[in-house]
N, C-alpha and C positions, 0 to 999 in steps of 0.2 A: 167170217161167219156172222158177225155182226152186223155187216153193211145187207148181207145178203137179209137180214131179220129185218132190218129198216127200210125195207123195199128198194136198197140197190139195182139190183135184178131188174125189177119191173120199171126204173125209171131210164136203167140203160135200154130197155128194148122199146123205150116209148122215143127214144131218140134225145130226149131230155138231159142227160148228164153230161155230156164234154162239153158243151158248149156256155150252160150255165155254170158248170164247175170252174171254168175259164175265166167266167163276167166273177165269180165270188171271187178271185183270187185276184184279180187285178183292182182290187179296191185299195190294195198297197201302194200303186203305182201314182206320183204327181205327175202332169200336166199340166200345161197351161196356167192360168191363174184360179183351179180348182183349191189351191191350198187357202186358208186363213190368213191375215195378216199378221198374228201373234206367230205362225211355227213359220215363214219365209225367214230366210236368212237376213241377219243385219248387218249392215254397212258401216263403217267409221263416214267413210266418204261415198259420195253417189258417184255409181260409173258413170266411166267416160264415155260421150258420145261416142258413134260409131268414126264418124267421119271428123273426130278429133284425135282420136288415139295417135297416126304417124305426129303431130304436133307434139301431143304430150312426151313420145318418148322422147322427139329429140330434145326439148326442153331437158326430160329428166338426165340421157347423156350428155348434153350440153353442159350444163352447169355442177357437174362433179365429174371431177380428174377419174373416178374409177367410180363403177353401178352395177349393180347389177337387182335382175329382175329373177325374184324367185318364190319359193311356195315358202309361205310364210314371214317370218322378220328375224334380223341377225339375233336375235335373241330369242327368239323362239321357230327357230324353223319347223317346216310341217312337212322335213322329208329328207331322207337322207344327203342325195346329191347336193342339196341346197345348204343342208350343214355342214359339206365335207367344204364346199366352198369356201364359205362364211368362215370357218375355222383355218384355211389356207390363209385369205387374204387378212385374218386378224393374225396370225403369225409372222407375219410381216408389216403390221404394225399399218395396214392400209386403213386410210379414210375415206370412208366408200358411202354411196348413198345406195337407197333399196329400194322396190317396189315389190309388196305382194301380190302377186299375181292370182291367188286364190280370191281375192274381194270383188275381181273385175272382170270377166268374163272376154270384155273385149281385146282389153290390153293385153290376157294374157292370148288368145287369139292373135290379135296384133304386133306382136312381138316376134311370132315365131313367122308371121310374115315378112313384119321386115327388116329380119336378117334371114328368112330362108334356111332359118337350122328348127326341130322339130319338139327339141326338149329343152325344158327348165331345170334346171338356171340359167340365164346368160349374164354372161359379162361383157362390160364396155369398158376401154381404158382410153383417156383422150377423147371419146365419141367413136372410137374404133370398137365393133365384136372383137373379142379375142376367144370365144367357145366358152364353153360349160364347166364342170367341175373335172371331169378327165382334162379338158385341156389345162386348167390351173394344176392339177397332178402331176403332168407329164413336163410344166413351166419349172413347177417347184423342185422338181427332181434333174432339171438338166441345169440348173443355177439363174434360168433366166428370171425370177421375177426378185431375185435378189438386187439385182440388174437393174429390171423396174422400177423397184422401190427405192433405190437410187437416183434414180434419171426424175422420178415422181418429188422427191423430199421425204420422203417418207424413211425412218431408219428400221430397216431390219432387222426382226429379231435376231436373235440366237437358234440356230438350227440344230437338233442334235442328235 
């Protein structure tokens, strides 16, 4: 009743309201480099180049026996799967390196390229994928990464 008092009415049959109702509403929406410097997200580190990222990952499994790439940090994850992880492979007492993959756009892109699996987290053990947080689930529960952490140095917790 009220829209119809504010000449509602008269501005839908002018042809005038969906499409300017459309433009008022998309003023939420960012693009492009339309935002301010002050509200853009900040970085610890500047991404990695495009055509660096396969280098950086194998660097990062390169040089730690277990890695994995996830949303967030062992210490503060930013998402379930990635804490169920995190909490497997500290139950067995793993010394594991991390990348967040929230910070960087590419890598986390790049990641799922090159191992050709779709979701975060993954895990590297040796430089080898061994899969996500279902597969450290399905490891821990059959005795294999008991196994692991064995074969690794690493001494297993207590399971219980």
């Amino acid at each position: 009743m009220a829209l119809r008092q504010a000449g509602f009415r008269s501005l839908r049959a002018a042809g005038w309201l969906p499409q300017q109702l459309q433009q008022l509403r998309s003023f939420a929406v960012v693009s492009g480099d339309d935002s301010h410097d002050d509200f853009k997200p900040k970085y610890k580190q500047e991404p990695v180049a495009a055509e660096d990222v396969d280098a950086v990952i194998k660097q990062d499994i390169g040089s730690n026996k277990v890695f994995i790439y996830m949303k967030g940090s062992p210490d503060s994850p930013q998402c379930g799967f990635s804490n169920m992880a995190c909490r497997i492979l500290d139950a067995y007492n793993f010394q594991y390196g991390s990348r967040n993959v929230l910070a960087d756009a590419s890598i986390r892109e790049g990641i799922k390229s090159f191992t050709g699996w779709p979701t975060i987290p993954q895990v590297f053990v040796r430089g080898e994928f061994i899969g996500g947080s279902d597969i450290l689930m399905e490891m821990h529960k059959a005795g294999e990464l008991a196994t692991l952490a064995e074969e690794l140095g690493g001494e297993a917790a207590k399971q219980q």
